[in-house]
C-alpha positions as a Python dict, from the first residue, in 0.01 Angstrom:
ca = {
    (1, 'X'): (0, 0, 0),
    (2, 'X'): (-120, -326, -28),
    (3, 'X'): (131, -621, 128),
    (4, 'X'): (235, -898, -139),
    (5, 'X'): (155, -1260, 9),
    (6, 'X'): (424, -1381, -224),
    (7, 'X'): (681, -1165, -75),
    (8, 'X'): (609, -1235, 279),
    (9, 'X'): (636, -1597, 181),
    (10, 'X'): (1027, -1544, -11),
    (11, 'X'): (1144, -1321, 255),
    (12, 'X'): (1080, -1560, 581),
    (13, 'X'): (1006, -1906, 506),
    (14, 'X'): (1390, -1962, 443),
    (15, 'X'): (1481, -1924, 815),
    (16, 'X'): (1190, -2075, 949),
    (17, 'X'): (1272, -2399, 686),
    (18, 'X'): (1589, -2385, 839),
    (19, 'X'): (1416, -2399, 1252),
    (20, 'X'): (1194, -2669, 1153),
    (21, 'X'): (1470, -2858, 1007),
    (22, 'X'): (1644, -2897, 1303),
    (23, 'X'): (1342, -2934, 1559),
    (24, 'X'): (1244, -3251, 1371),
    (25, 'X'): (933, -3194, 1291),
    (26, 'X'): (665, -2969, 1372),
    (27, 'X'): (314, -3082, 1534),
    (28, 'X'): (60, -2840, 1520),
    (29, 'X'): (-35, -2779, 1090),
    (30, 'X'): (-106, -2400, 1173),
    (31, 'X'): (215, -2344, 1233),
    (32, 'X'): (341, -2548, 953),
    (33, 'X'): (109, -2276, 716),
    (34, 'X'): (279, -1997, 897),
    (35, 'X'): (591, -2108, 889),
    (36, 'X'): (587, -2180, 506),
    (37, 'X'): (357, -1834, 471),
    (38, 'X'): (551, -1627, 670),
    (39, 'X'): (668, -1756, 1024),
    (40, 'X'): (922, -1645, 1270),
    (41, 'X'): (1222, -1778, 1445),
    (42, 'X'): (1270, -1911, 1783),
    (43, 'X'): (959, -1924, 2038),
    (44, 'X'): (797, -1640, 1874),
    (45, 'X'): (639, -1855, 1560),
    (46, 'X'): (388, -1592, 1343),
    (47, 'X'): (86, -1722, 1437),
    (48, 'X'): (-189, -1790, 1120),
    (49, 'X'): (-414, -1562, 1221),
    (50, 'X'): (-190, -1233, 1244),
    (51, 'X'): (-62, -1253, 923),
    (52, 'X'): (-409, -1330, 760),
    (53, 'X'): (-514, -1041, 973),
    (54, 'X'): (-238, -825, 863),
    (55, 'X'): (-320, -937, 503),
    (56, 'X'): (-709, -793, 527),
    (57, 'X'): (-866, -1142, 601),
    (58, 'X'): (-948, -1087, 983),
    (59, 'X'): (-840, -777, 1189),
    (60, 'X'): (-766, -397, 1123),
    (61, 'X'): (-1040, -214, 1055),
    (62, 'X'): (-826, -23, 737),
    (63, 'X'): (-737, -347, 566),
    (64, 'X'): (-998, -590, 631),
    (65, 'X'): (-1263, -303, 458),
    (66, 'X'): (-1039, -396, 120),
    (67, 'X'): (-1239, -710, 34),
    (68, 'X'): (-1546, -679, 295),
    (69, 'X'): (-1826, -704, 86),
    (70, 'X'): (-2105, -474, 212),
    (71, 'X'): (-1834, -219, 262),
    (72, 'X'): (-1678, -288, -144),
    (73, 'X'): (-2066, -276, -223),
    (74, 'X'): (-2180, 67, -16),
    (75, 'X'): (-2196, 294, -311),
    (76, 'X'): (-2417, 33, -559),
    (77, 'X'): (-2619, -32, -249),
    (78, 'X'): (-2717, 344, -185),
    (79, 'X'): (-2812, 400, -593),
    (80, 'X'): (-3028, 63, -523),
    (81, 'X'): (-3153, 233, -198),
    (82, 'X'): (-3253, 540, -404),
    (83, 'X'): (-3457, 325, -733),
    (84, 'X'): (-3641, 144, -415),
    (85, 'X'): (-3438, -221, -468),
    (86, 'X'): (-3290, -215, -165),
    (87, 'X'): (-3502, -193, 137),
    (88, 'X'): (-3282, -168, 409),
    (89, 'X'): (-3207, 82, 661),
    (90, 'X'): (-2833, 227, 790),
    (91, 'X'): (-2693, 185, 383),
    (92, 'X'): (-2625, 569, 389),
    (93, 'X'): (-2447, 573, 704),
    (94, 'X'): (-2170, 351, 715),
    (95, 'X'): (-2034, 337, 1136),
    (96, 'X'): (-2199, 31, 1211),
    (97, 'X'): (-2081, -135, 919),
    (98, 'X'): (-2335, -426, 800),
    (99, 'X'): (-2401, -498, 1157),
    (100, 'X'): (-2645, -184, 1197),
    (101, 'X'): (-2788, -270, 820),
    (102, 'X'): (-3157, -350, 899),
    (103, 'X'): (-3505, -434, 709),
    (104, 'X'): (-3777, -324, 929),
    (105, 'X'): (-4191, -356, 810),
    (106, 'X'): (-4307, -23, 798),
    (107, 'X'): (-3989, 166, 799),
    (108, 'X'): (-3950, 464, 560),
    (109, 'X'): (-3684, 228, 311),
    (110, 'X'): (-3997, -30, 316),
    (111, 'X'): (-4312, 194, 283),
    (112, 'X'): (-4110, 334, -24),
    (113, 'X'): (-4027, 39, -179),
    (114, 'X'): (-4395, -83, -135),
    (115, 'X'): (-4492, 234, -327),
    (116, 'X'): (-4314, 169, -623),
    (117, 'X'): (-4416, -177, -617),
    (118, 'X'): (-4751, -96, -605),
    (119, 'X'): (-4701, 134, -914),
    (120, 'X'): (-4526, -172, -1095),
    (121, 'X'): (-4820, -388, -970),
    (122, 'X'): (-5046, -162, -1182),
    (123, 'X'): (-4841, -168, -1515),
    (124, 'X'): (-4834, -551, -1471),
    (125, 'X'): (-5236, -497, -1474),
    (126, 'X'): (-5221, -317, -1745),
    (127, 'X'): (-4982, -452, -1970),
    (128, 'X'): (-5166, -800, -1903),
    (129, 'X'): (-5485, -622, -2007),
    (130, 'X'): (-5333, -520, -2338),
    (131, 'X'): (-5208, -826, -2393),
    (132, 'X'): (-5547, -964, -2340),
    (133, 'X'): (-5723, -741, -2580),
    (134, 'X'): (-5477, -672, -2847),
    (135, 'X'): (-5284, -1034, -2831),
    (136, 'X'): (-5142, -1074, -3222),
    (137, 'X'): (-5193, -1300, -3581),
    (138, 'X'): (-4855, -1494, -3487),
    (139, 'X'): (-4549, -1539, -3266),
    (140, 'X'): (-4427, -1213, -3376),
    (141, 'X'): (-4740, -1006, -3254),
    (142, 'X'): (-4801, -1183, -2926),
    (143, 'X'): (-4433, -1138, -2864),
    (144, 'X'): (-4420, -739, -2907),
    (145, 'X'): (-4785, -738, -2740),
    (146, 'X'): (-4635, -921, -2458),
    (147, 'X'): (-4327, -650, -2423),
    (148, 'X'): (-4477, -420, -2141),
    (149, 'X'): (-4634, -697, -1925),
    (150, 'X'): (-4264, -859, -1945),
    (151, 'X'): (-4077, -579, -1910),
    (152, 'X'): (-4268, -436, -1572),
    (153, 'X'): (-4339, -755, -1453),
    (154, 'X'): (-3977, -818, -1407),
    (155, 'X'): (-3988, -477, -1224),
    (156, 'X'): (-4245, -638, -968),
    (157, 'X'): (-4077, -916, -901),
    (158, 'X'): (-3717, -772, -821),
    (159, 'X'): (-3861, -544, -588),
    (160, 'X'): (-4043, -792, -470),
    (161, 'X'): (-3766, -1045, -409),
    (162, 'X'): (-3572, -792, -220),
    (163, 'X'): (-3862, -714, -50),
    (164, 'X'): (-3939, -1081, 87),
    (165, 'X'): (-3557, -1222, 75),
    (166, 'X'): (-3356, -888, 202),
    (167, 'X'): (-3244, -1043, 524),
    (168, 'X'): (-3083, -1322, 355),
    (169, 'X'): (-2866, -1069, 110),
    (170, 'X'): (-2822, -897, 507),
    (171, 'X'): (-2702, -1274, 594),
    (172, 'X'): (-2482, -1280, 347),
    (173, 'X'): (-2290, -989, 419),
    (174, 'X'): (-2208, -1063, 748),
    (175, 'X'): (-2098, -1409, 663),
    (176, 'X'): (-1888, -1269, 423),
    (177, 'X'): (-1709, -1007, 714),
    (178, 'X'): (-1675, -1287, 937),
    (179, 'X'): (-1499, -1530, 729),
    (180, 'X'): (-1150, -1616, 857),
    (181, 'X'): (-952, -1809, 604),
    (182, 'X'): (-577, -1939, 586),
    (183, 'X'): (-556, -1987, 222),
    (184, 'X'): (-658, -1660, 89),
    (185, 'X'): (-536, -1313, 39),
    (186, 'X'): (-639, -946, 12),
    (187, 'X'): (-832, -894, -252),
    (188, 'X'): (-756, -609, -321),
    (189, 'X'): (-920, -478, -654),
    (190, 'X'): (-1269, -581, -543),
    (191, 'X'): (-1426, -237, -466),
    (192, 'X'): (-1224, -54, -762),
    (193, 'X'): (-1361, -327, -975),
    (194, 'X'): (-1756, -272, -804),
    (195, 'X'): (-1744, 48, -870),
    (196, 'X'): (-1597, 34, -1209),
    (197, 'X'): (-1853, -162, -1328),
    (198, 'X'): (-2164, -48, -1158),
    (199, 'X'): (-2035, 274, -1290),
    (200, 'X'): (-1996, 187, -1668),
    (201, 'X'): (-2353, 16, -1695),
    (202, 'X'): (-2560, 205, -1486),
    (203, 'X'): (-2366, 519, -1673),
    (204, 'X'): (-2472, 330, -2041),
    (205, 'X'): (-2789, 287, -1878),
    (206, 'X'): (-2889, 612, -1772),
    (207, 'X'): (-2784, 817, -2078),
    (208, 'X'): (-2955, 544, -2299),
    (209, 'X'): (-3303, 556, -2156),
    (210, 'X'): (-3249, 945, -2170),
    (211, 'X'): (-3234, 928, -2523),
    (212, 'X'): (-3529, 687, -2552),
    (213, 'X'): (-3728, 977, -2353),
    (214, 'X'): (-3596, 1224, -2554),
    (215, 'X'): (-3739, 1068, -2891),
    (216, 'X'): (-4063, 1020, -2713),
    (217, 'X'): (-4128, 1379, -2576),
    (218, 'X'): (-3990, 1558, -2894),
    (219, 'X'): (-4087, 1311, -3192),
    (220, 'X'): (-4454, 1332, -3307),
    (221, 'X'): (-4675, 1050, -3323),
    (222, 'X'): (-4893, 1201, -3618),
    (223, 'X'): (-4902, 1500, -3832),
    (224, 'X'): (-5238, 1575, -3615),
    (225, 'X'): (-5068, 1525, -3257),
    (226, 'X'): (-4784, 1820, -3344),
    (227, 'X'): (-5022, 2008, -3141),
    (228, 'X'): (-5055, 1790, -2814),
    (229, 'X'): (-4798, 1857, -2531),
    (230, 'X'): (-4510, 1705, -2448),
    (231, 'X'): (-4667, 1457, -2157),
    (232, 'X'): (-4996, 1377, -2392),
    (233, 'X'): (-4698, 1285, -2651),
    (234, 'X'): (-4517, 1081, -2361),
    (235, 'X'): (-4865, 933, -2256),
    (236, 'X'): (-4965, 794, -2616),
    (237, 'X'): (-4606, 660, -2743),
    (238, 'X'): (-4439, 538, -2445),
    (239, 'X'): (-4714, 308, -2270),
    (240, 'X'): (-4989, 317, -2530),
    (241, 'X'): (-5174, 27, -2349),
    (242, 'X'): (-5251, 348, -2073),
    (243, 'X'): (-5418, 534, -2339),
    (244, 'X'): (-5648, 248, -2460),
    (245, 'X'): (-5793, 178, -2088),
    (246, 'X'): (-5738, 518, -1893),
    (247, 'X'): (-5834, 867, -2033),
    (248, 'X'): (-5462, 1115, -2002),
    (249, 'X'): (-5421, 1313, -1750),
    (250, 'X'): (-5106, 1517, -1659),
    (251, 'X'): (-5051, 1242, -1373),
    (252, 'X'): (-5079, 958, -1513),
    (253, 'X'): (-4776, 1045, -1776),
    (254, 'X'): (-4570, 1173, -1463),
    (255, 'X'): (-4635, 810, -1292),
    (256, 'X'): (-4578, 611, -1607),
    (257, 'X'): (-4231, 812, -1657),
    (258, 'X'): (-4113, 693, -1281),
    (259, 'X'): (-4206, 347, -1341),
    (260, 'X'): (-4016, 288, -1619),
    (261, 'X'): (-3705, 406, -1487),
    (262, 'X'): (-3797, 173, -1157),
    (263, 'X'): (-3844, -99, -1371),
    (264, 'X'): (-3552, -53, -1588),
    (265, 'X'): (-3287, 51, -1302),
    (266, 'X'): (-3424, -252, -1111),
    (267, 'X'): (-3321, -459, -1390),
    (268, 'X'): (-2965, -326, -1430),
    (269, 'X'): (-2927, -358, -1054),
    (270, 'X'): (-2996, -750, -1060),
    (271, 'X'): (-2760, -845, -1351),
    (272, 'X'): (-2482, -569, -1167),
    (273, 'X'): (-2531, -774, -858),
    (274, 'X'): (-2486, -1125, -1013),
    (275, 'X'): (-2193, -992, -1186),
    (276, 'X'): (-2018, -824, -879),
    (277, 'X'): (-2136, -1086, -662),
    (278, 'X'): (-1958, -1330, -895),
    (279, 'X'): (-1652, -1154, -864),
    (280, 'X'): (-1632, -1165, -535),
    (281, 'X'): (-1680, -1545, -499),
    (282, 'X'): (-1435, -1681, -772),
    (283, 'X'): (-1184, -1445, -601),
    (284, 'X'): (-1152, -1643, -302),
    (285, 'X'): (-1185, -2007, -494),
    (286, 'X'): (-829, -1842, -741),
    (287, 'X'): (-655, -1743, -415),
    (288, 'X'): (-715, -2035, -224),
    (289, 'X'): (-601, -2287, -518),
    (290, 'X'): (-264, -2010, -584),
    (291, 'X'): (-215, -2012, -206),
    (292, 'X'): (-309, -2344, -174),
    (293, 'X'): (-54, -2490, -427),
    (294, 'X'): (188, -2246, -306),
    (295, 'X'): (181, -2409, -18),
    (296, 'X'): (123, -2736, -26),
    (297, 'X'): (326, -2798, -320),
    (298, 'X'): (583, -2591, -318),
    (299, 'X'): (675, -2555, 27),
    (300, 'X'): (566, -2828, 232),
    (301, 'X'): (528, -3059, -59),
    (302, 'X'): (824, -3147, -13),
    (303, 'X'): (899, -3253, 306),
    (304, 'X'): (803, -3499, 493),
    (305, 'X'): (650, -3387, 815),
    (306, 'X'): (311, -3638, 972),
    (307, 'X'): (90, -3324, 1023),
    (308, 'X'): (84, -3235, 637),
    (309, 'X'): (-210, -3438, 593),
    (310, 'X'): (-375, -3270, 864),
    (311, 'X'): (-244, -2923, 661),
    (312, 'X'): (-458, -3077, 350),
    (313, 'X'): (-787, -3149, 574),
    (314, 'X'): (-741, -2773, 674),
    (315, 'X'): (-748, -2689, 242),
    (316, 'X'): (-1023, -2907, 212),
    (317, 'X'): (-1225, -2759, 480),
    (318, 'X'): (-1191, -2406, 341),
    (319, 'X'): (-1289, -2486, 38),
    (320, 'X'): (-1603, -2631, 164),
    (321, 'X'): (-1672, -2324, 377),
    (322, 'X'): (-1645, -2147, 42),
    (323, 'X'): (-1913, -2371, -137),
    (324, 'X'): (-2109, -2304, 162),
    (325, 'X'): (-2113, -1940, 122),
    (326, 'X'): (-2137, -2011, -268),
    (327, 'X'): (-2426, -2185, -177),
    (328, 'X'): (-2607, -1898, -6),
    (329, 'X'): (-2538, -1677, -309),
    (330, 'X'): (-2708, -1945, -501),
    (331, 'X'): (-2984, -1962, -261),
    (332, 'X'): (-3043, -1600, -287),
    (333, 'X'): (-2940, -1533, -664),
    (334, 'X'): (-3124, -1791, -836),
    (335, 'X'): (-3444, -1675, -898),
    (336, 'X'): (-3332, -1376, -987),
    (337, 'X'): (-3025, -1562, -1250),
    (338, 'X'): (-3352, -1749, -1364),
    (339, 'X'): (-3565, -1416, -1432),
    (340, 'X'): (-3227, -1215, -1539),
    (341, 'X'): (-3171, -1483, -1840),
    (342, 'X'): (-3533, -1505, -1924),
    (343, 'X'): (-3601, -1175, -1964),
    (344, 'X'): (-3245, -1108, -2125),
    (345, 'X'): (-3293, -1365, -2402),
    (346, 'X'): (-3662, -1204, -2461),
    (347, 'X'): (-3525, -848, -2544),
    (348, 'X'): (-3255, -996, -2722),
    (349, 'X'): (-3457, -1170, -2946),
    (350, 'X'): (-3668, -876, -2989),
    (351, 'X'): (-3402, -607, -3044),
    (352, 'X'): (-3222, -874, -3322),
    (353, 'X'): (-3546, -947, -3488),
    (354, 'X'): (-3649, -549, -3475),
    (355, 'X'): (-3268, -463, -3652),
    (356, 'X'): (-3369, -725, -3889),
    (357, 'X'): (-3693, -634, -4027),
    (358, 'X'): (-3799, -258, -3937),
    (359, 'X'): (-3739, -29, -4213),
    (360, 'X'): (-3450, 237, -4210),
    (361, 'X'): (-3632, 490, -4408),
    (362, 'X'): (-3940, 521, -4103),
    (363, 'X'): (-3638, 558, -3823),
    (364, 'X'): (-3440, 946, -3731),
    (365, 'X'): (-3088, 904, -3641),
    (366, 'X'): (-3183, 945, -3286),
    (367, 'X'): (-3405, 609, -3323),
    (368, 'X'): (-3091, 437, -3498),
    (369, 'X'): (-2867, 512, -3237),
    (370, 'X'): (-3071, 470, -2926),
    (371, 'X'): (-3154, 53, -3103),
    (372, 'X'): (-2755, 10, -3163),
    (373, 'X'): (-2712, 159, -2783),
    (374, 'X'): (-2960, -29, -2625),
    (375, 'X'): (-2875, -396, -2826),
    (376, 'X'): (-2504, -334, -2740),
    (377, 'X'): (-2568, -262, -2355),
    (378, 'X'): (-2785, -572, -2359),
    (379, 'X'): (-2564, -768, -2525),
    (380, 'X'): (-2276, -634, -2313),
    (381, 'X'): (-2460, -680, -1999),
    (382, 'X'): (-2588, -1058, -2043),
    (383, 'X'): (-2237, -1196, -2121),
    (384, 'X'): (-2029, -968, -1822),
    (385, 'X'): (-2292, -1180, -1622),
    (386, 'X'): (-2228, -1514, -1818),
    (387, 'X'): (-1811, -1471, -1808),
    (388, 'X'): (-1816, -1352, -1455),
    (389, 'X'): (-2042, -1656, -1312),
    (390, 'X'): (-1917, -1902, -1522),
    (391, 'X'): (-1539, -1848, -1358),
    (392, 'X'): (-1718, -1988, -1043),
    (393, 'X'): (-1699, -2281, -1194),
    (394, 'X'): (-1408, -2296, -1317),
    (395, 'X'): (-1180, -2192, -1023),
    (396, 'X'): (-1408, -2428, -806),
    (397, 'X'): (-1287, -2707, -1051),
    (398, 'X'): (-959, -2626, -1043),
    (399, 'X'): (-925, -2699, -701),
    (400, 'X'): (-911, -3084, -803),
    (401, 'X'): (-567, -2990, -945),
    (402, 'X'): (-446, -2974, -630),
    (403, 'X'): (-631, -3262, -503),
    (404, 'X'): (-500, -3468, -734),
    (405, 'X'): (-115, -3372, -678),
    (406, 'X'): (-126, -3459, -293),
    (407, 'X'): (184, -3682, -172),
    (408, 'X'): (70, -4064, -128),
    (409, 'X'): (171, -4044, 283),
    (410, 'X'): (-80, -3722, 334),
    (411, 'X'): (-357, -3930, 129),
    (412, 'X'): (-684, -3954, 345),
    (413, 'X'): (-1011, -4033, 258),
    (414, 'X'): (-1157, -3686, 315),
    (415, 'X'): (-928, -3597, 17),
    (416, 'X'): (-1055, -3873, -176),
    (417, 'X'): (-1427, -3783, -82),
    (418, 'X'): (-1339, -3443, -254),
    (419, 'X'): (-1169, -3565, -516),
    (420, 'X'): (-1476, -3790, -613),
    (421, 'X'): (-1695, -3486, -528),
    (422, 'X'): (-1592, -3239, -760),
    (423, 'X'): (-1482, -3432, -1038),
    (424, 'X'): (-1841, -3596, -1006),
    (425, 'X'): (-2057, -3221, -950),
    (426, 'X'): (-2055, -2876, -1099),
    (427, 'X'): (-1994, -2586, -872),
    (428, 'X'): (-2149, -2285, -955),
    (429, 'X'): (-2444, -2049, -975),
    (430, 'X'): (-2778, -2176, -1098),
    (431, 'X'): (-3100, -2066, -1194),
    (432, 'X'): (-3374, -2263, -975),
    (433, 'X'): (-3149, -2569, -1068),
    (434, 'X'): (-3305, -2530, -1432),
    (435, 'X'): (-2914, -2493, -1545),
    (436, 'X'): (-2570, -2422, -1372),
    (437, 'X'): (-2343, -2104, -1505),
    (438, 'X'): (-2063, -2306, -1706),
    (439, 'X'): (-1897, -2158, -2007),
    (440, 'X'): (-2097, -2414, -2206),
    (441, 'X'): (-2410, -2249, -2096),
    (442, 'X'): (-2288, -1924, -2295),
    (443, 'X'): (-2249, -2106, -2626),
    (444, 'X'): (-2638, -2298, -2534),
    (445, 'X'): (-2763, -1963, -2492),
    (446, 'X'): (-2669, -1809, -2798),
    (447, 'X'): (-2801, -2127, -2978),
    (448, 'X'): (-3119, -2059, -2824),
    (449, 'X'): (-3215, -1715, -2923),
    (450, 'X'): (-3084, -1800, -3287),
    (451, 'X'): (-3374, -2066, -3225),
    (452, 'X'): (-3632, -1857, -3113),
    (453, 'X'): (-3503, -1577, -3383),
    (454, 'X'): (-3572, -1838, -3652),
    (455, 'X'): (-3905, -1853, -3547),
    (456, 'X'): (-4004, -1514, -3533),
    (457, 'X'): (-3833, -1447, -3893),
    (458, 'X'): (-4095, -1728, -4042),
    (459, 'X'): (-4415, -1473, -3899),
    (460, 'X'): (-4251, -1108, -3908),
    (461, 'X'): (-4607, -872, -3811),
    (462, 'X'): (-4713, -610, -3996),
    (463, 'X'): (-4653, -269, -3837),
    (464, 'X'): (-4537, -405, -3478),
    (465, 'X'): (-4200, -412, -3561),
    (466, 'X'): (-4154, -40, -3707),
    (467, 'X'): (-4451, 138, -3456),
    (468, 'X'): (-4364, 8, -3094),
    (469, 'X'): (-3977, 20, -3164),
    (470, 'X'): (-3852, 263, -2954),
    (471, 'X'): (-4146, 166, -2689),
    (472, 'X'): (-4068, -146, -2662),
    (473, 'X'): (-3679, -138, -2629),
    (474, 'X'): (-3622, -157, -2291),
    (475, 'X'): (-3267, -243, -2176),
}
């Protein structure tokens, strides 16, 4: 059962108030924190790093697993592992931990992730091609003709960023297990909340894109085609740029089915990340401003002991260690933020303009529900990673609270240089520095595709909309 840092704190800082009291003072600031955290009496002070090992941040195999990341992660991992996202070797077996997690050139994880980006690279090729050829009268047109080049072009480069940028995710894990913080606590929720989630939308996603493949292996194209099987059905409605450049063949449908569900699974797995990722991060900014104030304000706050100030260099210093690891989530997340919210806003605008203008009477119940599903889990999806990345920022902001509530005799100019620093910068995710995560952003999003929406209302195609519906929803 997981140990309350607030109770620890109530049930022993009394008597060790008390000890340090009558010593005087106390010299060394770790033993002010665990004192005020949770020290003992007499000689035998609780040393810092015992009771942040006993609380899951450093030792004991059973509770530091409660907030390690690659271990919170494992099962997301393995379902990346399995749509070819992930190329690492050692996900499946755990003993190791993230030490024996590798990504080795020609390994069996690599050569199969290779493989399926090879068969994205060709339905890039493709979907280019049929842009090329069939292109459109207005923005409308060019934007549904541009759907399957988009859509599996994201594919590419996910796999492809794993691919070239794995061993800094790798990096990032065991930064993560070797962390060793004052100011924190368990985090407890952190894998029920990974799984919860990577559960609910790859769930939504999986039972979605079934029904999509249900309406295009039962649902005729033409009273002529009634006749054709299900995979020449498959072939002709759900990649019709194939059957304009290569003749069908039993193989070709069985290849196009795979890559859509690599390129679709890939895409779910990147905005999952960010989001999980994201929860993971603002975590440790909240507990370290609760813990922080908890104990510099509240319990040493008021005394007046010299080493306090060196007790706030020690809260400054974790909370830069924390932007530094922020900083290589942002390192490795950004490109993909950038593509997530590009390609997001795209299918958004789409979806919205396609519920707008298509015509009930040409769409089966089965094609109504599968464009509600699909715009919801979109919609769903984009802001879980808006909310979730945007509370980076905000925790990391609220850190100048505390900053700003420091006694005038522990004042030092480190504390000013931080003050100045965050009140002065953003702190937060970003996408190639093109914007930062804020909850601001959100609202400029949604401004954005009404923008773009406005713009495809004034040229609405003839016959894109209604024909490549189900096609071209892809979420």
């Amino acid at each position: 059962m997981p140990i309350s840092f607030f109770s620890i704190i109530e049930e022993m800082s009394m008597a060790t108030g008390r000890e340090s009291d009558a010593k005087g003072s106390v010299s060394n600031p770790a033993t002010i924190c665990a004192s005020v955290v949770g020290g003992g009496g007499g000689n035998n002070k609780f040393p810092v790093k015992k009771l942040y090992s006993w609380m899951g941040g450093g030792g004991g195999k059973s509770l530091r697993k409660g907030d390690d990341l690659f271990w919170c992660f494992r099962h997301f991992l393995r379902f990346g592992k399995v749509c070819g996202v992930v190329p690492f070797d050692g996900i499946f077996f755990m003993g190791g931990g993230v030490n024996a997690v590798q990504l080795r050139w020609l390994s069996p994880g690599v050569l199969y992730s290779m493989t399926i980006m090879l068969l994205l690279a060709v339905n890039v090729v493709i979907g280019f091609l049929g842009l090329l050829r069939f292109g459109g009268k207005n923005a409308t047109e060019w934007a549904w003709s541009a759907e399957s080049f988009v859509f599996y072009s994201m594919g590419f480069f996910i796999h492809t960023h794993f691919m070239t940028h794995g061993r800094s995710l790798i990096t990032i894990f065991k930064k993560w297990s070797n962390l060793s913080l004052t100011f924190t606590r368990l985090d407890s929720h952190l894998y029920r909340d990974a799984n919860l989630i990577a559960g609910v939308i790859f769930t939504s996603a999986i039972l979605e894109n079934a029904l999509l493949q249900v309406i295009f292996f039962t649902i005729p194209i033409s009273p002529e085609s009634q006749s054709h099987t299900p995979l020449l059905k498959y072939y002709e409605k759900a990649q019709n740029h194939w059957s304009h450049f290569i003749p069908y063949h039993e193989l070709f449908s069985i290849l196009i089915f795979f890559s859509n569900k690599f390129a679709l699974y890939a895409w779910n797995f990147v905005d999952i990340l960010i989001i999980l990722m994201s929860r993971a991060i603002y975590h440790k900014f909240k507990t370290l401003n609760e813990v922080g104030h908890r104990v510099l304000l509240e319990k040493v706050g008021a005394r007046e002991t010299s080493p306090e100030s060196t007790l706030w260099g020690n809260f400054i210093e974790e909370y830069r260690v924390l932007c530094g690891v922020l900083k290589m989530f942002e390192e490795f997340l950004s490109p993909l933020i950038l593509a997530s919210y590009a390609i997001n806003c795209f299918y958004i605008c789409l979806q919205l303009h396609l519920g707008m203008t298509a015509s009930d009477g040409n769409n089966s119940t089965e094609q109504k529900v599968y464009a509600m599903w699909s715009f919801i889990h979109l919609i769903v999806r984009m802001f879980m990673v808006s909310f979730n990345a945007a509370k980076i920022s905000d925790h990391a902001r609220n850190t100048l609270e505390i900053l700003y509530s420091c006694p005038d005799q522990c004042e030092t100019k480190d504390i000013e240089k931080a003050r100045w620093k965050i009140s002065t910068s953003r702190t937060g995710l970003t996408g190639l520095g093109c914007f930062i995560i804020t909850r601001p952003f959100i609202l400029k999003v949604v401004s954005v595709i009404f923008t773009i929406e406005i713009v495809l209302l004034q040229a609405p195609g003839p016959g894109y909309c209604s024909n490549d519906a189900n096609s071209s929803s892809r979420t």
